[in-house]
N, CA, C and O atoms as a DFTB+ gen file, in Angstrom:
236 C
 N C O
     1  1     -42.783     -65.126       8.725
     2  2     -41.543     -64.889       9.434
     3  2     -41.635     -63.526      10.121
     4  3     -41.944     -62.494       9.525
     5  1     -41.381     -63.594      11.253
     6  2     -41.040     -62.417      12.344
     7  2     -40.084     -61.411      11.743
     8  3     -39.275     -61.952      10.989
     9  1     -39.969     -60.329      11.841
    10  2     -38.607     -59.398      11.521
    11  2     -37.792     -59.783      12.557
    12  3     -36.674     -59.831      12.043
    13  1     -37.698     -60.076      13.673
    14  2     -36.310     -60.591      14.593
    15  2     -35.766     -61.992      13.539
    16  3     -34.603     -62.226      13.212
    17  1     -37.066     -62.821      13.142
    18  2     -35.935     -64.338      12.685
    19  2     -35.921     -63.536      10.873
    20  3     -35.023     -63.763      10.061
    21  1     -37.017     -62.703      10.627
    22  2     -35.723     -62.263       9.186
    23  2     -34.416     -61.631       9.694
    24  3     -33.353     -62.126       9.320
    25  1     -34.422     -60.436      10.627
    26  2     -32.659     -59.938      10.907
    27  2     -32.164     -61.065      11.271
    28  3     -31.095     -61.304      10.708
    29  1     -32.632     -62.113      12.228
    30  2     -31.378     -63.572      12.358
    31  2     -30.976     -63.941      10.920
    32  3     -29.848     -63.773      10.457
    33  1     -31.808     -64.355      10.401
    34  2     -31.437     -64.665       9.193
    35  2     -30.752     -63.993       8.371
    36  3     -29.864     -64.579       7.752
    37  1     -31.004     -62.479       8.135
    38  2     -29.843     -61.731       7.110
    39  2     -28.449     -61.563       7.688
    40  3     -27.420     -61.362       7.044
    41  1     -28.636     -61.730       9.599
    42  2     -27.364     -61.361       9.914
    43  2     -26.547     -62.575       9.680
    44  3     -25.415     -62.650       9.203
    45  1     -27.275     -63.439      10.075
    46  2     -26.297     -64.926       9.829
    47  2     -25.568     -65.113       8.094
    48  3     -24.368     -65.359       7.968
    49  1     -26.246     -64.997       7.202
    50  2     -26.000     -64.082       6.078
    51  2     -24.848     -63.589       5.726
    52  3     -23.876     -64.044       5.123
    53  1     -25.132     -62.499       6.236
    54  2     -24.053     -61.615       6.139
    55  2     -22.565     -61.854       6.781
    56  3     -21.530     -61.196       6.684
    57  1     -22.755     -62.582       7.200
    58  2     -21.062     -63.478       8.183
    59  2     -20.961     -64.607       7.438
    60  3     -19.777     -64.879       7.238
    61  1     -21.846     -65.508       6.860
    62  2     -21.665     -66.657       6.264
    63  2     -21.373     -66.879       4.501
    64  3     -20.798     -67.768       3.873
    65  1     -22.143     -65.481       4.045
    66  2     -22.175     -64.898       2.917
    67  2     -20.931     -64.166       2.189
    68  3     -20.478     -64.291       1.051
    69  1     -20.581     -63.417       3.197
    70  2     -19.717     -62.407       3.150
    71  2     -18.814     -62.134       3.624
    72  3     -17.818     -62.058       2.905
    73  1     -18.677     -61.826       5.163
    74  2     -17.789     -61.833       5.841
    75  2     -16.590     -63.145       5.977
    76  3     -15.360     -63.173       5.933
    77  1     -17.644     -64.154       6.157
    78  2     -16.372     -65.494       6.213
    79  2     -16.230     -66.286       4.948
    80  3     -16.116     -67.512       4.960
    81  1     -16.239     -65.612       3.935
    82  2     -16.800     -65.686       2.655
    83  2     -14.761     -66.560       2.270
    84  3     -13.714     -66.257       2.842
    85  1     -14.876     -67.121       1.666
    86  2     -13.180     -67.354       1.860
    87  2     -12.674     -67.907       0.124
    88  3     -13.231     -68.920      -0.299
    89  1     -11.804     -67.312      -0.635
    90  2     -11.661     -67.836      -1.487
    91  2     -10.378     -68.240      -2.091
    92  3      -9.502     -67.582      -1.529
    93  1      -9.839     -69.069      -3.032
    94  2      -8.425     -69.738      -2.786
    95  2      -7.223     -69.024      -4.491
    96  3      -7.300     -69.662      -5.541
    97  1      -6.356     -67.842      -4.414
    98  2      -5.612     -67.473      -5.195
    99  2      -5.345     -68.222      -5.968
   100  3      -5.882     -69.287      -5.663
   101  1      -4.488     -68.349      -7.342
   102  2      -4.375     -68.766      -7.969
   103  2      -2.968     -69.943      -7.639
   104  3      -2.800     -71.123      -7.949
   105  1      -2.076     -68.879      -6.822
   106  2      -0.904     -69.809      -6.071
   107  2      -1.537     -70.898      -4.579
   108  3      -1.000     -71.702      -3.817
   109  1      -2.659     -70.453      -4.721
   110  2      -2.992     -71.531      -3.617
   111  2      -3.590     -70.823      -1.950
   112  3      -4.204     -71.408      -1.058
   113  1      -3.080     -69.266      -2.021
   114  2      -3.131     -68.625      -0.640
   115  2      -4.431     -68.827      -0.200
   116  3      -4.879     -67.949      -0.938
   117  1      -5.208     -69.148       0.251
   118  2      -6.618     -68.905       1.298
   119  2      -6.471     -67.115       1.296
   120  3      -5.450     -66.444       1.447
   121  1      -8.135     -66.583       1.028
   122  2      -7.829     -65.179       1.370
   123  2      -9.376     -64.569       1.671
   124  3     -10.237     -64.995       0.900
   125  1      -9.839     -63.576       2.755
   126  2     -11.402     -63.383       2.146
   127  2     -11.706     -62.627       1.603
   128  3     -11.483     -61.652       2.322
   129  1     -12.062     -62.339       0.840
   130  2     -12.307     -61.127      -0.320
   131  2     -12.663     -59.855       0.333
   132  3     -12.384     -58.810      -0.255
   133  1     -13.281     -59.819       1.550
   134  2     -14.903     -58.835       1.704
   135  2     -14.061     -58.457       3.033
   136  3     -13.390     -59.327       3.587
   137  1     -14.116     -57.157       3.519
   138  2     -13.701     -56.926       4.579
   139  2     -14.536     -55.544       5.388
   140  3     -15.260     -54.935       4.601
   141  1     -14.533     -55.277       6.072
   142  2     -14.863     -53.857       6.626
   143  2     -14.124     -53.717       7.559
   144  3     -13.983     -54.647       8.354
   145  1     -13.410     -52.447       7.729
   146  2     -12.050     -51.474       8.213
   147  2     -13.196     -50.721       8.996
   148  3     -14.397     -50.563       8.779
   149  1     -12.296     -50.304      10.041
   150  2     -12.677     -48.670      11.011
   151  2     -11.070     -48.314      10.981
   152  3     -10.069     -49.002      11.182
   153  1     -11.315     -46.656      10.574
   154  2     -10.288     -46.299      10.586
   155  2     -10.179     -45.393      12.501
   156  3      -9.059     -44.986      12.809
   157  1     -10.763     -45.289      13.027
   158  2     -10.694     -44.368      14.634
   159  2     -10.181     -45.647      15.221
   160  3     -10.830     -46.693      15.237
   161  1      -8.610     -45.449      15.847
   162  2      -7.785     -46.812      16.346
   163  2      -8.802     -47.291      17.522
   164  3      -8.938     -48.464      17.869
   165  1      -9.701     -45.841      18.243
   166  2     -10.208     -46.389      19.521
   167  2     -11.134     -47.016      19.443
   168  3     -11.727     -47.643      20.320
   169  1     -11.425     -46.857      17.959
   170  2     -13.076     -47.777      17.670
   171  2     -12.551     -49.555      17.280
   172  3     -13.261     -50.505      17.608
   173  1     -11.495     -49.690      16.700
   174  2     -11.084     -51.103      15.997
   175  2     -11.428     -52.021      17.072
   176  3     -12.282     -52.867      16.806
   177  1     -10.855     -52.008      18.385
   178  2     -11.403     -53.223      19.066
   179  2     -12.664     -53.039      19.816
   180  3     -12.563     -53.851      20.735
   181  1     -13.655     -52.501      19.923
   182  2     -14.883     -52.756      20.268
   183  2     -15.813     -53.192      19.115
   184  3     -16.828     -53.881      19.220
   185  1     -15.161     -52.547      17.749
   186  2     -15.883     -52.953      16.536
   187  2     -15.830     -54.254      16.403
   188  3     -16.850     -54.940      16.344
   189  1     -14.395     -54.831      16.330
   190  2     -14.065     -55.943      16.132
   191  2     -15.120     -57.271      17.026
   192  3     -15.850     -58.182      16.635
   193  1     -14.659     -56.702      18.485
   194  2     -15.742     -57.244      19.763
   195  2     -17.371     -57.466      18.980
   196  3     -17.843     -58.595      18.849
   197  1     -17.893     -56.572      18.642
   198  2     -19.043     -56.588      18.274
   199  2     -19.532     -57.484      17.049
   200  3     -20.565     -58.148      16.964
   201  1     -18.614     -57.336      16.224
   202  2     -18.365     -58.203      15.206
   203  2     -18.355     -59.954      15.554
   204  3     -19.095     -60.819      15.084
   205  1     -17.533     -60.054      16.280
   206  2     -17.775     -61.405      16.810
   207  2     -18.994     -61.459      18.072
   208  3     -19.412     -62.477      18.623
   209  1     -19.246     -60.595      18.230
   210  2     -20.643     -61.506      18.936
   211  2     -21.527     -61.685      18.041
   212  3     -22.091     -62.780      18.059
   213  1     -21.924     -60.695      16.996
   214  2     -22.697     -60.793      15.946
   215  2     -22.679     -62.100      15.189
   216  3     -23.627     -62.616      14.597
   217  1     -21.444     -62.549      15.305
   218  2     -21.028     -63.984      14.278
   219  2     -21.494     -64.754      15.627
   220  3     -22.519     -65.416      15.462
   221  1     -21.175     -64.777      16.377
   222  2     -21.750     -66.168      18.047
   223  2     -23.257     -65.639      17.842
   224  3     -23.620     -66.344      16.901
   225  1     -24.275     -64.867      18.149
   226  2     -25.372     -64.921      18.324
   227  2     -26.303     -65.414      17.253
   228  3     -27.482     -65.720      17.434
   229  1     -25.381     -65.474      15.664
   230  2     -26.175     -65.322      14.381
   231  2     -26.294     -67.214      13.949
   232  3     -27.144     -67.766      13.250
   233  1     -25.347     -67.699      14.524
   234  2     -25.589     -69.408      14.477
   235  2     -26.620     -69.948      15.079
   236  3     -26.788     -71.167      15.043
């Protein structure tokens, strides 16, 4: 395996693993456990942006 298709692979991973990781309360709520915050307001939506391409390119 190449290091580009191991990082495909850990990144896909890491969104499928973790990030969209989803688990169900005891009353029933849907919730995902795992999160990562930016606290700089000007950074939240490019992070966010980046975040989802990371999840589109990693399928």
């Amino acid at each position: 395996m190449t290091e580009a298709e191991e990082l495909q692979t850990l990144v896909k991973s890491f969104f499928e693993n973790y990030l969209d990781y989803q688990e169900e309360s005891d009353s029933g709520r849907v919730f995902n456990p795992i999160h990562i915050s930016c606290t700089r307001v000007a950074m939240i939506e490019p992070f966010a942006a980046l975040l989802n391409r990371m999840r589109e390119l990693s399928r």
